[in-house]
Every structure is written in C-alpha cells, then in structure tokens.
C-alpha positions, 0 to 999 in steps of 0.5 A, spaced: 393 207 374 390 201 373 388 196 378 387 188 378 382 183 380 382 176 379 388 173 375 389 175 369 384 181 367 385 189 369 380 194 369 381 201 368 377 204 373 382 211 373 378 212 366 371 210 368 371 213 374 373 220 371 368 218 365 362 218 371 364 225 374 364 228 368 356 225 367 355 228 375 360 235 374 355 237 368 349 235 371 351 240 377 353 245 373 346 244 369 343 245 375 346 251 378 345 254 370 338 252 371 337 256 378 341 261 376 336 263 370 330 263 375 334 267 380 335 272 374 328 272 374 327 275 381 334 280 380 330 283 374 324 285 378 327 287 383 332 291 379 326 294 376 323 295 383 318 291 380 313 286 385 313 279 384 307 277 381 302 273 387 299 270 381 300 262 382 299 262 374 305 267 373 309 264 378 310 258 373 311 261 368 316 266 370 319 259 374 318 254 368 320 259 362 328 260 363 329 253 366 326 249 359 328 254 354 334 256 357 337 252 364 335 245 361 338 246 354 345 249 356 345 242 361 343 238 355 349 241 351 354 240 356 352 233 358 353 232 350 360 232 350 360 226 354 361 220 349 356 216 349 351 209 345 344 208 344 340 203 347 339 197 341 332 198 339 327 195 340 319 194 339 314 193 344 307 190 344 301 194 345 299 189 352 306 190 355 305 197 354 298 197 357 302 192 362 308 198 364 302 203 364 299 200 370 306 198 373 307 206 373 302 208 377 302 203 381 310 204 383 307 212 384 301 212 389 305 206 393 311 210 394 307 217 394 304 214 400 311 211 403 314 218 402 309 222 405 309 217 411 316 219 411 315 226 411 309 226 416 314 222 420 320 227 420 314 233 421 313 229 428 319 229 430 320 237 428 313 239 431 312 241 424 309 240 417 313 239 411 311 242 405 309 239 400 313 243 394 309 240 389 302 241 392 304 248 394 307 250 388 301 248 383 295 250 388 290 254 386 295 253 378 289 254 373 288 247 370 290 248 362 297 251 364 298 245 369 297 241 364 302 244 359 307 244 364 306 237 367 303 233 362 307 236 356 314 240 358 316 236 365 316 228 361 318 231 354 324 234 357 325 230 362 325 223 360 331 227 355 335 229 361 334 223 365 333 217 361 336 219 354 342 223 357 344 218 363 343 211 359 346 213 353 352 215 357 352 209 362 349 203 358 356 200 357 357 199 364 352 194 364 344 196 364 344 195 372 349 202 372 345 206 367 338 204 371 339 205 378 343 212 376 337 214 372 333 214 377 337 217 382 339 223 379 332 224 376 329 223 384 335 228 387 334 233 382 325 234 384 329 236 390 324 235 395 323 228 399 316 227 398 317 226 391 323 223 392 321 216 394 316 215 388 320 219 383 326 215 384 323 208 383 319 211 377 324 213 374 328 207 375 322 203 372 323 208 366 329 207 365 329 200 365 324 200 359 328 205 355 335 200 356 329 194 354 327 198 348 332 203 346 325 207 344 324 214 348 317 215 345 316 209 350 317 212 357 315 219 354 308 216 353 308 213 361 310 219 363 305 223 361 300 218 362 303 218 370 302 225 370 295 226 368 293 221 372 297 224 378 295 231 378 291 234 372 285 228 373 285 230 380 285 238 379 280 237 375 275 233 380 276 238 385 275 243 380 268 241 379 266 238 387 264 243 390 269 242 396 267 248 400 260 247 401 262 239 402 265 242 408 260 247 411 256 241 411 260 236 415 262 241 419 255 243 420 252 236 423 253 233 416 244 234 416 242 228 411 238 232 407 244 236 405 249 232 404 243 229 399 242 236 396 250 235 395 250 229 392 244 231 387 248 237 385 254 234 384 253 227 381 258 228 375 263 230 380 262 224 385 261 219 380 268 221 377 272 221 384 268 215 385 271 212 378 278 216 380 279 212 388 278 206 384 282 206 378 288 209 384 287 202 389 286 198 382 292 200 379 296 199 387 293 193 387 293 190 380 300 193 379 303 191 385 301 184 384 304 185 377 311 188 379 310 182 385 310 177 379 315 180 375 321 180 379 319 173 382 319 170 375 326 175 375 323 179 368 326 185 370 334 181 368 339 186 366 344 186 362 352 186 364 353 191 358 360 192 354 364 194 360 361 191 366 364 194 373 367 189 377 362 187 383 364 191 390 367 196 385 360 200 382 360 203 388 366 207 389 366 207 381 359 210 379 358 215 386 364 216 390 368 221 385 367 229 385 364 229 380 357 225 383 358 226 389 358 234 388 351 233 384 348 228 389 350 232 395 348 239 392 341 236 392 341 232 399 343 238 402 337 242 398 332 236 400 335 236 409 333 243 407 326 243 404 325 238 410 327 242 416 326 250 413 
C-alpha cells in the first residue's frame, strides 16, 4: 500500500522497503555461506582426525580460500538477482586522486586511533583486553602471503561486494542512501569494533568516490594503497628492526652505548620507521585538515538520485526491515561478542 506525503505525491515504500530487505536478506545469507565454507574446513580435519595447523600462514589460507573462491562469489551470485544501475561514469584528475590518497589514510589512522580508544575503554571496564582480530590473526603471517591477501584479494573483492554491489543497487535512492549503506555493511561485515570505526567511514569515503566516478578501479587502487600503508609497510619495518634486542636494551638500563650500537646496526630500519611515523602524523594532519576544507566548502554534495526517499522515512525504509535488520543484527551480535569473549 502506498502511503502519502505532502499533497499530491505518494510514495511507494512497500516496494523500496522489500527492495532493501532483499539487498540485507542476500547479504545474510552470503554471510552465513562464507562462515559455513570456513566451518567445513575445520568439519574436514576433523572428520579426518586430522590437527589444524598452528602455522599462522596455513591458517590463512585455509580461512581465505573457501571464502574468496567459494563464500564470496556465491554472495555476489545471489546479491545479482537484485536489480540494480551503475553510477555514470566519470574521469578523475591525477591531483585529485592524490588528494583522495591522503584523505584515505588520514580517515584510517584517526579512526584507528578512535576505535581503539573505544575498545581500551570497554576492556577497562570489563577487566580485560579486547583483542585485536586483526593484529592476532596476521601476527607472525609471513609478509609475501599478508600482502597477496590484504593488498590484492580483500580490496579486489572487497570493493565488488561493498562499493559495486550496494551503490549499483542503492543509487537511485539518492547518493546519501548508497554511501552510508556502503559503509555500514562494509564496517559490520569485519565483524570486530577495532575495525569498525575506521573501516566504516573509509568505506563511506570509497563509496562516495565510486557514486562520483562510477569507476571501481578507482576506490580499488586507494584501497590497496590504504592496506599497504596500514599493514604490509609496517610489517616489513618490524620485519628488519630488531625488536628483541631493542628491548633487552631498554629493559637493561637503556646503556647509551648499546642503544648507539643498536642504532648503528639497524640504521636502514630507523630511517624507514623514522619516514614511516612521519608519513602517518603527515597524512592525519594534512588529510585531516583537507577533509576539514572539503565539508566546510561542502564538496562531498550528494545527489538525491532518480527515487529519492522522503526525509524522515530513509530510516524505517533502508534499515528497519527483515531483511537489513537480520544482516546488521548478525554482525552486531558477532562484534558484542568479540568484544566480551
């Protein structure tokens, strides 16, 4: 039934809001297969009598495999039945990619730093840390595998899922709509609150860039760049300090003369840890004072799209219907869970 607003003009959101739940009921049930295929895994090696491997490295594989090769594409296949339109597309200017670059990683380590405040706080009050999924699950990952599966794979298949999937299918109900859903889905779907905070406004940011452009190539490219910078980079420097030794020394009385031997020896690392904490604190500020400029000059204006939403009805409309609410609950559930396991 349709319902009314204003005098003349009606607006069918019987069929927009079963349009939404059919985006959030394909999504759930992509995530369940995802988890289902991982599960699989483990019924297998037991099945077998077999041990899982302790190996960090086989771990991954074993977790990452059935998800981008099985868990993901059978998500895409059923989000497809979806009707949906793309984004016109449009060029952009080699500055203003640079410019995008460096909004990205400002928008990563500021909320990084917000989401882990958030989560230091919540272990105080529980009397316990949260774990980092994150940093636990990549620790001790060999760097050539980290990169392949963060650098190559997540934004690939990723920005797909989160930027192509929900924008095509979400942009004729205006540019605002297809954005803020981009980004939260794309943060509930990393399941922890660590990542929530940053990944979900990064993800908001690429989204914008993808309803401007229309081009995934786009957002594809800052994302890789975004994981480089937030992971590989710094494995690699940690990979060449070393760290031990540092902290014998420390602990030890921090001995002038071995903290200079230290330095001596590892110059190359110092120097490239030295260039990476002032890249970070450069793009946070720089960045920071961009985004700043950009929404006071209001640059980051959306489109109302071809079916625009009434105000006051987005809500109800986009989230409060099954098939949304059972995507966002599931992974709300799973982040209270990481949080107080």
């Amino acid at each position: 039934m349709e319902e009314t607003y204003g005098v003349e003009e009606t607006y069918d959101f019987k069929g927009t809001r079963k349009h939404f739940s059919r985006l959030g009921l394909w999504f759930f049930v992509g995530t369940i297969i995802i988890y289902a295929v991982q599960i699989v895994v483990e019924i297998i090696f037991l099945i077998f009598r077999l041990d899982l491997p302790e190996d960090v490295n086989i771990n991954i594989i074993l977790s990452a495999v059935p998800m981008y090769l099985i868990g993901m594409p059978a998500l895409i296949a059923l989000v497809n039945m979806v009707p949906g339109q793309k984004p016109e597309k449009r060029s952009m200017k080699v500055w203003h990619f640079i410019v995008a670059v460096i909004m990205s990683f400002a928008i990563m380590y500021i909320f990084n730093i917000v989401g882990t405040m958030i989560t230091d706080i919540i272990g105080g009050i529980k009397g316990g840390e949260v774990e980092n999924v994150l940093e636990s699950a990549l620790s001790g990952a060999s760097i050539p595998l980290v990169f392949v599966y963060t650098v190559i794979c997540a934004p690939i298949m990723e920005e797909y899922v989160f930027r192509k999937l929900i924008v095509d299918r979400t942009v004729r109900y205006g540019q605002g709509v297809a954005v803020l859903l981009s980004g939260l889905m794309f943060g509930l779907f990393h399941g922890n609150l660590n990542q929530f905070a940053y990944t979900f406004c990064l993800g908001m940011f690429l989204a914008f860039i993808y309803v401007k452009t229309g081009n995934l190539k786009i957002t594809i490219g800052l994302h890789m760049l975004v994981n480089i910078m937030g992971g590989v980079v710094g494995m690699v420097i940690l990979e060449i300090l070393d760290l031990d030794a540092l902290t014998a020394i420390m602990e030890s009385g921090a001995d002038s003369t071995a903290l200079y031997a230290f330095a001596v020896e590892n110059i190359g690392g110092l120097l490239m840890l030295l260039a990476y904490e002032f890249l970070v604190y450069g793009s946070m500020l720089v960045g920071g004072i961009l985004l700043i400029v950009a929404l006071v000059r209001k640059q980051f204006q959306l489109a109302p799209g071809e079916e625009p939403i009434p105000r006051g009805a987005r809500f109800r409309t986009v989230i409060l219907n099954p098939g949304m609410l059972l995507y966002c609950l599931i992974w709300v559930a799973l982040i209270i869970w990481q949080l107080f396991m």
